[in-house]
C-alpha positions as CSV (number, residue, x, y, z in Angstrom):
1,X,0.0,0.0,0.0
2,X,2.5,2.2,0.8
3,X,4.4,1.7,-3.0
4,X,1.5,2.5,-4.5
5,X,0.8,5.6,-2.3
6,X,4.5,6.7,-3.3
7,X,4.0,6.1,-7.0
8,X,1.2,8.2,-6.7
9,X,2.5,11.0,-5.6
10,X,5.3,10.8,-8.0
11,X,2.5,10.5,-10.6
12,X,0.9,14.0,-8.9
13,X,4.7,15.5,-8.4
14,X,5.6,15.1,-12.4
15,X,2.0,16.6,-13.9
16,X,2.7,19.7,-11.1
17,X,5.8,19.8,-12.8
18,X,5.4,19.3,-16.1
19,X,1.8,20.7,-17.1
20,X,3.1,24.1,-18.0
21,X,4.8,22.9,-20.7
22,X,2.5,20.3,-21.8
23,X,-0.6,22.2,-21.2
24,X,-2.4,19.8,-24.1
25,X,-1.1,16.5,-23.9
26,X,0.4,16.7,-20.3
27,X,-1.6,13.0,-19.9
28,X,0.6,11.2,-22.8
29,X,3.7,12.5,-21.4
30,X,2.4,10.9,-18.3
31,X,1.6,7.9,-19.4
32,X,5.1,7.7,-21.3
33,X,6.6,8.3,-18.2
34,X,5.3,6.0,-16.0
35,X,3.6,3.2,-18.3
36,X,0.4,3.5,-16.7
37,X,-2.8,4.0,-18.3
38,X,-4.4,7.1,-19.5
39,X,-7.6,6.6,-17.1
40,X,-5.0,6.0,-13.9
41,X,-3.3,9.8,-14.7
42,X,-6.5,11.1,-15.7
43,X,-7.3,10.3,-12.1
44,X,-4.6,11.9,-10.8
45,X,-5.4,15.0,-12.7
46,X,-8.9,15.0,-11.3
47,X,-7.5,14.8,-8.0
48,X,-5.0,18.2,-8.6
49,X,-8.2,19.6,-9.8
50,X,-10.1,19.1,-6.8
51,X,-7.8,20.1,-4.5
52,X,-7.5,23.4,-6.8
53,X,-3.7,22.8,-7.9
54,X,-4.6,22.6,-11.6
55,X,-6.9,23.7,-14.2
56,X,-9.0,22.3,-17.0
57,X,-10.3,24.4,-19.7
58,X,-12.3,22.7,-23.0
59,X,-14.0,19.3,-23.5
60,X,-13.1,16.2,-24.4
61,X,-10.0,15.9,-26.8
62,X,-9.5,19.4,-26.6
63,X,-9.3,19.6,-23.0
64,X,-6.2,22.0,-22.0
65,X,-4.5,22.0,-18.0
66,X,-2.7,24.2,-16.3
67,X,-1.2,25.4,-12.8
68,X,-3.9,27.2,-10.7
69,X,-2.6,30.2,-8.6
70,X,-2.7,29.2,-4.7
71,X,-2.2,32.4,-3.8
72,X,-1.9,35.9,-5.2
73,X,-0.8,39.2,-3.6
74,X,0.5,42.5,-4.0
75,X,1.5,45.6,-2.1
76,X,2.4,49.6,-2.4
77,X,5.1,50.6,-0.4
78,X,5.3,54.7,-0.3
79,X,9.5,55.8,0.5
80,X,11.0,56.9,2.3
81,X,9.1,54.3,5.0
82,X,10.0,52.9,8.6
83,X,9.5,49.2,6.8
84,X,12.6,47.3,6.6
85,X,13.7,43.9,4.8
86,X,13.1,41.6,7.9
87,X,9.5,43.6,8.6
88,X,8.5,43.3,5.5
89,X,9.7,39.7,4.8
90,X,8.2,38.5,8.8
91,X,4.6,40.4,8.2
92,X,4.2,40.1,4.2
93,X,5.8,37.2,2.6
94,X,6.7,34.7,4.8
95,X,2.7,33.9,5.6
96,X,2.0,34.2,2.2
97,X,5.1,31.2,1.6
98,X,3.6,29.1,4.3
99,X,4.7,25.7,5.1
100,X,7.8,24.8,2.6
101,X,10.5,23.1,3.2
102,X,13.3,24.9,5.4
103,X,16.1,25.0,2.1
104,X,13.4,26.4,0.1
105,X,12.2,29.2,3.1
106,X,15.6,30.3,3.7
107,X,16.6,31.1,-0.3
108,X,13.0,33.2,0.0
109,X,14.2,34.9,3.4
110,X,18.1,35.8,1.6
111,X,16.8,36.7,-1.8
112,X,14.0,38.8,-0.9
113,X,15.3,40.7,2.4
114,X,18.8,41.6,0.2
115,X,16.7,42.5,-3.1
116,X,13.6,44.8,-1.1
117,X,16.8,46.2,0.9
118,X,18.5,47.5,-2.4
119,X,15.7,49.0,-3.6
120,X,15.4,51.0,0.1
121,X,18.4,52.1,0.2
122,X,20.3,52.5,-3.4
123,X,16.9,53.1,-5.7
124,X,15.6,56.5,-4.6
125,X,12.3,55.5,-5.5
126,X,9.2,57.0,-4.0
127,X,7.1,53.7,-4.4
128,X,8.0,50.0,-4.4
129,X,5.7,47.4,-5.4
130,X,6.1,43.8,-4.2
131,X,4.2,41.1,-6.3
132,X,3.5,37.2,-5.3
133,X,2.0,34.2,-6.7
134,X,2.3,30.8,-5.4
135,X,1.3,27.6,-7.6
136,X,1.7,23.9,-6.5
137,X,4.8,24.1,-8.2
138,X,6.9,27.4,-7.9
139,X,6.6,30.6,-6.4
140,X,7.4,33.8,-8.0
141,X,8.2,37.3,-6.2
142,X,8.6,40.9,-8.5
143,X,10.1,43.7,-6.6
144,X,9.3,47.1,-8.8
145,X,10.5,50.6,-7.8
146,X,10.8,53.7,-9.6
147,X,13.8,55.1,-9.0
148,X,17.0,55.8,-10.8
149,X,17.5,52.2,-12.2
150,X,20.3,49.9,-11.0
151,X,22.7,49.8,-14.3
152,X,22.2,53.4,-15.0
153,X,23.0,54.2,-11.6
154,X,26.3,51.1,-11.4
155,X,27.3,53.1,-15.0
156,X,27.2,56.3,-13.0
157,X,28.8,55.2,-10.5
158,X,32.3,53.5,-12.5
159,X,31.7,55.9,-15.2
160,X,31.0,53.0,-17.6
161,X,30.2,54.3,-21.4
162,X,27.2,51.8,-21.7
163,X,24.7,50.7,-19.0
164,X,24.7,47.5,-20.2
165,X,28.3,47.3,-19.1
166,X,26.8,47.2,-15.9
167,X,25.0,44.0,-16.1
168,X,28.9,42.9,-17.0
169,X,29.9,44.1,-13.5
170,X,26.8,42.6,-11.3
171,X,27.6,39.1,-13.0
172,X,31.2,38.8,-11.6
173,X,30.0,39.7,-8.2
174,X,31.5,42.3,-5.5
175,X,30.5,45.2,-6.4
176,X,28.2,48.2,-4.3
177,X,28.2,51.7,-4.8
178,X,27.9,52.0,-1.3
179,X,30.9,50.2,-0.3
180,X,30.9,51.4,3.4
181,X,27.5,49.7,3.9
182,X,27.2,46.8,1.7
183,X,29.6,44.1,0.7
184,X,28.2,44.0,-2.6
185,X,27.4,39.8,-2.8
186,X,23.6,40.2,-2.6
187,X,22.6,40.7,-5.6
188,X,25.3,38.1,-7.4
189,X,24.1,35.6,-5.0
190,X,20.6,36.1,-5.3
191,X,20.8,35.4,-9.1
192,X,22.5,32.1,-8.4
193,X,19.9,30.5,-6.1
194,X,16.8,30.8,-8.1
195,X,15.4,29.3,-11.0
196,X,15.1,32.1,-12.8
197,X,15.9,35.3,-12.0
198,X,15.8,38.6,-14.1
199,X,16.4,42.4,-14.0
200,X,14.6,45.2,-16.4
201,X,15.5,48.3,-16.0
202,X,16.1,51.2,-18.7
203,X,17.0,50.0,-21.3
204,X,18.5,46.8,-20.4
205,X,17.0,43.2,-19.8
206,X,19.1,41.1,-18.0
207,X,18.6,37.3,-17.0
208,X,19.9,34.3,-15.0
209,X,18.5,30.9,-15.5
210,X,19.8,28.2,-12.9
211,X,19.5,25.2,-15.6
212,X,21.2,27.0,-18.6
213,X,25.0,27.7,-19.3
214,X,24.8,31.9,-20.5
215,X,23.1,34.7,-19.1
216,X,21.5,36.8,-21.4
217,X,21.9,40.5,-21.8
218,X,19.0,42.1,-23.9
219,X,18.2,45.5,-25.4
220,X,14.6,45.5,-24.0
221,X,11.7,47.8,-26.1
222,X,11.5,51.0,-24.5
223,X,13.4,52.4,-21.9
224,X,11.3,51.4,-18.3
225,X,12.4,53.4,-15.5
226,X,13.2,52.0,-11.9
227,X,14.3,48.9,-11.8
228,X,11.9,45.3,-11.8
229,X,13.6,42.4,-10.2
230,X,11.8,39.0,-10.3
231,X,13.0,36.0,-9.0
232,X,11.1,32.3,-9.3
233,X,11.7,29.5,-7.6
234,X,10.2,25.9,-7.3
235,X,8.6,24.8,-4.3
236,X,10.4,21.4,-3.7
237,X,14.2,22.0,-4.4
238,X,17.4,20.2,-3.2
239,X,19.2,23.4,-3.6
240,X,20.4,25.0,-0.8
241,X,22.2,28.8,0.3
242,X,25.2,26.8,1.9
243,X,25.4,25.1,-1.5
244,X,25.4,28.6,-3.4
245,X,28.0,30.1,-1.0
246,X,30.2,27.2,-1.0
247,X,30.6,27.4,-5.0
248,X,31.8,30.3,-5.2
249,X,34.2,29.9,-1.7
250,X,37.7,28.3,-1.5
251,X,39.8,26.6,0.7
252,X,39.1,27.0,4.5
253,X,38.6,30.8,3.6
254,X,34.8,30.5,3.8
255,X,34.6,34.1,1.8
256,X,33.4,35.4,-1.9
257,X,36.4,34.6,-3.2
258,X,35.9,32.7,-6.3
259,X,34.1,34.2,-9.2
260,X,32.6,32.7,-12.6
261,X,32.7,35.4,-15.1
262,X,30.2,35.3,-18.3
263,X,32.4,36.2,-21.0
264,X,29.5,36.5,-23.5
265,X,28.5,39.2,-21.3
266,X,31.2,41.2,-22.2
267,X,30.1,41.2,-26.2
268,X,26.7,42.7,-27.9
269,X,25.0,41.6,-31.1
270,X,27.5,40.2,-33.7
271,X,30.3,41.9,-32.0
272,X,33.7,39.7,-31.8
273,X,36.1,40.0,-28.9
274,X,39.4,41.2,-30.4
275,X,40.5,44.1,-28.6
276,X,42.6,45.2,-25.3
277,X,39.7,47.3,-24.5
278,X,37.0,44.9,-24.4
279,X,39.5,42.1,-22.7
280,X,40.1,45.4,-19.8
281,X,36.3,45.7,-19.7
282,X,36.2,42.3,-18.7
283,X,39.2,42.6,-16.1
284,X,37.7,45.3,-14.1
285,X,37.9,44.0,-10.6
286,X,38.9,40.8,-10.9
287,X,42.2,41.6,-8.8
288,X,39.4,41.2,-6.1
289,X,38.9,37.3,-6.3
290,X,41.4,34.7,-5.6
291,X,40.0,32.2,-8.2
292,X,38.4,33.7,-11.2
293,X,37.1,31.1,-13.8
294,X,36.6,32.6,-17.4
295,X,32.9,30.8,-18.7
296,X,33.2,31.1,-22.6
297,X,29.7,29.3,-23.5
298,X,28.1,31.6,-26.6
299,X,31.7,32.4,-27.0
300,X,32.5,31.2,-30.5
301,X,36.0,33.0,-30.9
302,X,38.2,35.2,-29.4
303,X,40.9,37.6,-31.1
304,X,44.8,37.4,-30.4
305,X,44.7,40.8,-28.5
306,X,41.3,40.0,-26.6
307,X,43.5,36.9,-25.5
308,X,46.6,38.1,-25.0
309,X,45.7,40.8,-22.2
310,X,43.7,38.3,-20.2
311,X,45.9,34.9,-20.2
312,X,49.4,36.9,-20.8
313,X,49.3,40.3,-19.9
314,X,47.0,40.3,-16.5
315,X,47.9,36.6,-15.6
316,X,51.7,38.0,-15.3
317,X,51.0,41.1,-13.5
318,X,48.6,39.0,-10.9
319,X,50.5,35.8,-10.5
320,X,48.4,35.2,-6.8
321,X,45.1,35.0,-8.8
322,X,44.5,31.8,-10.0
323,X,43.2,31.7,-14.0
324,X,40.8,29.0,-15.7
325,X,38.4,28.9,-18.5
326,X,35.5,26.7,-19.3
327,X,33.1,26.1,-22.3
328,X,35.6,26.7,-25.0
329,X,35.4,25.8,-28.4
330,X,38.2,24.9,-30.5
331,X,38.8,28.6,-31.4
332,X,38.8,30.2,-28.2
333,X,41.0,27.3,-26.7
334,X,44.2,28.3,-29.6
335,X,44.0,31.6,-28.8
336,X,44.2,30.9,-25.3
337,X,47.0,28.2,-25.7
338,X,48.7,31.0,-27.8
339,X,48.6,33.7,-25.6
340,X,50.0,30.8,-22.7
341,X,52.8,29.6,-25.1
342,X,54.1,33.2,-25.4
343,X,53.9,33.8,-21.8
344,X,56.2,30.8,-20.9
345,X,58.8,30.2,-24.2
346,X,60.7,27.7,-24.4
């Protein structure tokens, strides 16, 4: 009895799961799955229905499911306020989150006190709007303010010629522009422990997906002021904060001192990486990191002199920092192995 009250949950777990992307068929992919019959999932799915975790829209053969919203919410916060990260996160979202398990709770607690804290103090908005929505398989959580917007304000504040250089800058980590009060590893942590997690703000549109190799840098339509954060994160996760930190951590050192840089990041459109200037774009701050790991994925190639003054140039005036990259294709990797050779001749 108790197999076959396992199984079904598993059954009831993968449709969760899985019904947003198979919205039509979602019962076929089940049955493939777990070579039971269609009348045993369509059982399950009436189940999900009555307790209100899915939804079914048209008859028959036509019949379409998807996630139901368990709980939807949104406030208006007028600023400057008395509220504060931990009020806001103790009164507001943590009754909204419920019962979850504790791994889950605490990414909520880290990500949402350090983002609604950023917008308080760094934004100079006059209104911040928190949005929630809960299904039976994520949550999701949008933090909107209307103040100066965080790239233009990063560009503003290292004089950078494009804001999306900015989004360059938040990626390796480290960085504030109110170093005497923040240590600058909220945000760059917060991107790494959700599912998903985006920024929009002027003209940029800048995302972090857990599951995929890049980060995406967009030209969004419009210029939006403020700046939107939204972060989304599934309800049952074996992901963890101590997991996060710990990546990006070396040695008995338990600090931020190990980076992964997005090197597509650095590039925009069809541009090619070939010059000094856009390898010393990428090399800002990275004297601050003991272990710096160059990720090439979207990187097709790389020019001699974009090489050159990351592997040869910087690697010899910062011998202590330890140098890697990943995700290279054949290109990338001989211009790297070029710029090595030179450094060390035989």
């Amino acid at each position: 009895m108790t197999n076959i009250r396992d199984r079904g949950t598993e059954v009831r777990r993968f449709i969760i799961d899985n019904v947003q992307n198979h919205p039509s068929d979602i019962v076929k992919v089940t049955v493939k799955k777990f070579g039971c019959s269609r009348q045993a999932v369509n059982k399950h799915i009436q189940l999900l229905i009555e307790e209100g975790a899915i939804t079914e829209t048209g008859k028959t053969r036509n019949k379409v499911y998807g996630l139901a919203p368990l709980a939807k919410w949104e406030k208006a916060y007028q600023l400057p306020s008395n509220v504060t990260e931990d009020q806001a996160w103790r009164e507001d979202i943590s009754p909204l989150l419920g019962s979850m398990p504790a791994n889950v709770l605490n990414i909520w607690h880290y990500g949402f006190t350090e983002i609604f804290n950023n917008a308080l103090e760094h934004s100079s908005a006059a209104h911040l709007l928190v949005t929630f929505q809960k299904t039976a398989a994520s949550t999701e959580i949008t933090i909107d303010d209307d103040g100066v917007g965080i790239f233009k304000k990063i560009q503003a504040a290292l004089g950078l010629l494009d804001e999306r250089h900015a989004v360059l800058e938040l990626a390796k980590g480290k960085f504030t522009t109110s170093p005497a009060n923040h240590s600058g590893e909220g945000i760059f942590f917060s991107s790494r422990m959700f599912d998903d997690f985006t920024i929009l703000s002027g003209g940029v549109f800048f995302s972090h997906d857990f599951n995929e190799k890049e980060d995406w840098i967009l030209q969004s339509e419009g210029n939006t002021s403020g700046t939107c954060v939204q972060m989304e994160l599934r309800n049952h996760t074996a992901r963890t904060t101590k997991k996060v930190f710990d990546k990006f951590s070396v040695g008995e050192d338990y600090g931020f001192t190990k980076t992964v840089v997005p090197v597509n990041l650095t590039q925009y459109g069809d541009d090619n990486l070939v010059s000094r200037s856009q390898a010393k774009r990428l090399l800002v701050r990275i004297e601050s990191f003991k272990v710096v790991v160059f990720d090439f994925a979207g990187v097709t190639s790389i020019g001699q002199a974009f090489a050159d003054e990351v592997f040869r140039v910087f690697a010899r005036q910062h011998p202590e920092i330890e140098i890697t990259a990943i995700n290279t294709g054949s290109e990338v990797k001989r211009m790297i192995s070029r710029a090595r050779v030179h450094d060390n001749p035989m």
